[in-house]
N, C-alpha and C positions, 0 to 999 in steps of 0.2 A: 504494500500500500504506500503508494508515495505521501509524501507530508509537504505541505508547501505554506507561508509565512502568512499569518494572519494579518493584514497589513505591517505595521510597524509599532505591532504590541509586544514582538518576543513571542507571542503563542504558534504553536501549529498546529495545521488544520490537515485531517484525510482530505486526500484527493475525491473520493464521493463521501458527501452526506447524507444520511438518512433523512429523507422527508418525512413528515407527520400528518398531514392533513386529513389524510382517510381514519386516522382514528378517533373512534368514536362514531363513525354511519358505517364505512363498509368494512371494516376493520375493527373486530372487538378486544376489550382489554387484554383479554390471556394472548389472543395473534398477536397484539402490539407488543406485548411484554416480553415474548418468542422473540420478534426480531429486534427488539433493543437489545436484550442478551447477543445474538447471534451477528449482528451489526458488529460491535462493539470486542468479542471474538477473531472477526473475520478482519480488525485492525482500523475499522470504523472510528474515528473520536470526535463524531460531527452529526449532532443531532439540531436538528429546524423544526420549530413549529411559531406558532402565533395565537395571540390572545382569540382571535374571534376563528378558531377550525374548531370542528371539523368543518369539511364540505361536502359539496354534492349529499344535499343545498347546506349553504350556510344558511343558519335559525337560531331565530332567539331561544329555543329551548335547548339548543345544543354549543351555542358558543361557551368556548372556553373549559368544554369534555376533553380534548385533546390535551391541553396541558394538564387538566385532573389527571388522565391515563398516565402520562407521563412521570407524575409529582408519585403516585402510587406506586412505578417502580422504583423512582428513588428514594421511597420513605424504606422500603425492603430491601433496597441498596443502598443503604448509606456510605459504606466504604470504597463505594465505588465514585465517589462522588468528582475526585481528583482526576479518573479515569479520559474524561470526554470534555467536550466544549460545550457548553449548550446555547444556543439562539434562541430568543423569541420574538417576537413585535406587535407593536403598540399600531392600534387601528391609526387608520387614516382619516381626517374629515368627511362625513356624509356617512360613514359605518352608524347606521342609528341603534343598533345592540349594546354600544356603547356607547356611556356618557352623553347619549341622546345626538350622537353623529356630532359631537365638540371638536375642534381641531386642535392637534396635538400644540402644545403651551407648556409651557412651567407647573400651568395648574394641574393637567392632566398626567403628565408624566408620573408624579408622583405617585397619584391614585393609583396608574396602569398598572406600576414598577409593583406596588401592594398589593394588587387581586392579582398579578402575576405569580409573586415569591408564593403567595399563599394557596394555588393551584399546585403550584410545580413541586410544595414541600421543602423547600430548600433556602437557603439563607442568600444567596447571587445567581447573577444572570452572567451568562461570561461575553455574551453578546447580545446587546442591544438595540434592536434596529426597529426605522420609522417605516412600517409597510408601505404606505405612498406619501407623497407629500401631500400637504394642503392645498395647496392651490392647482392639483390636478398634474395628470400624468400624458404623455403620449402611449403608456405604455397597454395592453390589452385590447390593441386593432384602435386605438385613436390615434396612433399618427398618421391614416386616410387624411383625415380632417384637422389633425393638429394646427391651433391658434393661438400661441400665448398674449397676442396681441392683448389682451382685457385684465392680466394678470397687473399686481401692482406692486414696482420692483422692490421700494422703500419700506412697505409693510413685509413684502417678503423677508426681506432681510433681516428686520427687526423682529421677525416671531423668529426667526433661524436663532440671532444673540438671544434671544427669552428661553429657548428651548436648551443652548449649550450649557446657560447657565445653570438650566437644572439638571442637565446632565452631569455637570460637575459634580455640584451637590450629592447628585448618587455614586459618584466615584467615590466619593469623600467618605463618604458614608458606608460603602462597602457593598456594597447592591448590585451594582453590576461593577464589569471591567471594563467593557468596551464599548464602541458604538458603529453601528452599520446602518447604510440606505437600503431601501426597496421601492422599486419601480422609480427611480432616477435619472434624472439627466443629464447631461455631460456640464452646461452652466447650472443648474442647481448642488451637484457634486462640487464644484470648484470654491463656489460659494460657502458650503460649509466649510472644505480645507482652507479657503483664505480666514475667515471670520473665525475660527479653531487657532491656525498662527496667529492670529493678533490678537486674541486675548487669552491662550494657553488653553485652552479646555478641551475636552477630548475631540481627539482627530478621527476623523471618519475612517474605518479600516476598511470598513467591504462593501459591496455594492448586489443587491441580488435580485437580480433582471432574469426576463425570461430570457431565454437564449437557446438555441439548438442546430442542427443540420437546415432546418425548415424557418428557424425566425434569429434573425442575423443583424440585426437591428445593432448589435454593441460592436460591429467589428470598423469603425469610423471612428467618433470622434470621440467616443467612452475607449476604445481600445487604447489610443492615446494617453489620456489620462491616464486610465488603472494602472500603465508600464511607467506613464512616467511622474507618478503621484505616489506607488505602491499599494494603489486600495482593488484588492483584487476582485471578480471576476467571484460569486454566488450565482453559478445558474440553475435557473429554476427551469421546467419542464425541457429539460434535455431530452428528453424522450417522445414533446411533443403531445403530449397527454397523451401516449401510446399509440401516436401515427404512425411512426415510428418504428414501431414493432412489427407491422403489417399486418396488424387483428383487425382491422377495416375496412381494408381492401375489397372490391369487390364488391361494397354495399354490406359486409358481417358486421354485427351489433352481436359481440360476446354478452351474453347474458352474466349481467352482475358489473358489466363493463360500466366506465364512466361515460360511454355513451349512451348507454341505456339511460342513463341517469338525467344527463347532457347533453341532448340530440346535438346541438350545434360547438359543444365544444367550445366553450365561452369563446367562441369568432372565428375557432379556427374550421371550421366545415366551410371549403368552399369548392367552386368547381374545379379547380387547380390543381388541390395540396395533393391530389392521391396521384394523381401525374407525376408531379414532387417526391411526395413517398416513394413510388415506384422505382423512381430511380437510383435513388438510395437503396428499396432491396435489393437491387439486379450488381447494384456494384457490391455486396456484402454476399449476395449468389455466389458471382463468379468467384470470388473470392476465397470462398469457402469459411465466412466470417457468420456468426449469430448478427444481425443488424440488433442488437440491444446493446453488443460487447460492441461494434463498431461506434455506434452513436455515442456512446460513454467514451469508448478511448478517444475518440473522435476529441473532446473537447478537453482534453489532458493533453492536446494537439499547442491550443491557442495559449498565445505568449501570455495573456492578461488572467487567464483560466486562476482561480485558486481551488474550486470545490462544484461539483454538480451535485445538482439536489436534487435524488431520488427518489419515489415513493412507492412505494410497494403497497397494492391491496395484500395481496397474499403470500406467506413464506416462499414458494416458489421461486414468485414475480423477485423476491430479496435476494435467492440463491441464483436465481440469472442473472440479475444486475453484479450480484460480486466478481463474477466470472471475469467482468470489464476489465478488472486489475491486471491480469496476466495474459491481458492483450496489447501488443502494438501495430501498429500501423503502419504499410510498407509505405514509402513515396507513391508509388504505383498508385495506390488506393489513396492518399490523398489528393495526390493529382486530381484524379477521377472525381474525387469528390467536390472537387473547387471548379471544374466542369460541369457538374449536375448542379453544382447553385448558380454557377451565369445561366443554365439554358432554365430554370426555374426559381428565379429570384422573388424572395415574399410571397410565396404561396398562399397568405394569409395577413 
């Protein structure tokens, strides 16, 4: 398992991270608890979740199950606690589950940072991160339309210093260690690491965008940064929420799948992607590659890469995704693969 630098905290991060989000709907406590043990085994030290999962659907009656699941293996594992990294994050503006859809503030954080420790069972957060910003994202099929034009620069800035300052406060205080973005920009990013050097408060370590074969959105002018900032590279749906895989091909709707769940694939069902897809399984074919292991090693490829964020409904789906480890990738196969994204770019 490769380890690569948690931005510029000293910590290291496995090369894949366990995602969380399915526990709690399709995922039950004893499966989840299975693959935290077997993750973590298998050289794992990177576990992701967030205040408001499970999904598929996210509900008021279920947010904030996934970090209980969570908090219950570590109340039975407490010696394991030095073991791993843990992430979570604090809702974004308009999430109305919490705090009545508030945007994250000095005020909020403290509260989140509270009903978080108190979920998870545990005394720190080793990662801390703002799932999106407030003032809205390109990210999740809006940069079709993307407009900052309306956003307003001055108030931004000044909830960014309101927000560090209470981030400090929780360093201070012992609560968390670090801090991370989600679903971020390349000028929004910059913004915290400039406003972070000028008045010392924790620097932004990581960034955790979606990212994959199929959505390539961070390989511009995030890539840039991340390499030459050091805040690396959390991708999230590496896999494409299972496009990826090729369980869809065809028009299949696996029963129990997230598309049974999710006809549209929060955006990504279009005419395109499976064209897309395709071509990615016919290069992992000839190959003679699992297209899971490839799309994984695939991004242990990219220079700014720090951690893929995997999730597993099922023990299986865990023990296929580990396989990625002791895979590489010839030239040959990357080539090819930098050739299937010119002739199918943004599939979605």
């Amino acid at each position: 398992m490769q380890m690569n630098p948690l931005g510029r905290t000293g910590l290291m991060v496995s090369e894949l991270c366990l995602g969380t989000m399915t526990f709690g709907t399709q995922t039950s406590q004893p499966e989840a608890h299975r693959q935290i043990d077997r993750a973590l085994d298998a050289g794992i030290n990177f576990i992701d979740t967030a205040e408001m999962y499970p999904v598929n659907p996210v509900s008021a009656e279920t947010v904030g199950r996934t970090e209980e699941i969570i908090g219950n293996w570590i109340q039975e594992n407490p010696a394991r606690r030095g073991d791993y990294i843990l992430a979570t994050k604090h809702s974004g503006e308009g999430m109305k589950h919490f705090r009545d859809g508030a945007p994250i503030s000095s005020k909020t954080i403290p509260e989140a940072i509270d009903s978080s420790l108190a979920r998870l069972k545990t005394d720190y957060i080793d990662l801390y991160q703002f799932h999106w910003p407030n003032r809205g994202s390109y990210m999740f099929r809006q940069n079709w339309r993307y407009d900052p034009s309306p956003q307003r620069r001055d108030e931004i800035v000044d909830n960014m210093r309101d927000c560090l300052e209470a981030l400090q406060a929780e360093v201070d205080k012992g609560r968390i260690r670090t801090f991370g973005l989600s679903n971020e920009s390349a000028w929004g990013t910059a913004q915290w690491l400039r406003l972070a050097e000028e008045t010392g408060a924790p620097r932004v370590a990581s960034v955790q965008n979606e990212y994959s074969l199929l959505c390539r959105l961070y390989d511009t002018d995030m890539a840039e940064l991340s390499v030459q900032e050091e805040v690396g590279l959390m991708a999230f749906s590496p896999l494409a929420t299972g496009i990826l895989t090729g369980k869809y091909q065809n028009g299949a709707i696996p029963e129990g799948s997230r598309k049974s769940l999710n006809p549209e694939l929060g955006g990504r069902e279009s005419p395109r992607v499976y064209d897309a897809a395709a071509a990615y399984l016919d290069i992992a074919k000839r190959h003679g590659l699992d297209p899971v292991h490839m799309a994984l090693a695939w991004c242990r490829t990219r220079p700014f890469m720090m951690s893929a964020i995997f999730g597993a409904t099922t023990f299986e789906q865990l023990e296929r995704a580990l396989g990625a480890t002791e895979v590489s990738l010839s030239e040959e196969v990357v080539e090819e693969i930098e050739a299937a994204h010119r002739a199918h770019p943004m599939p979605y």
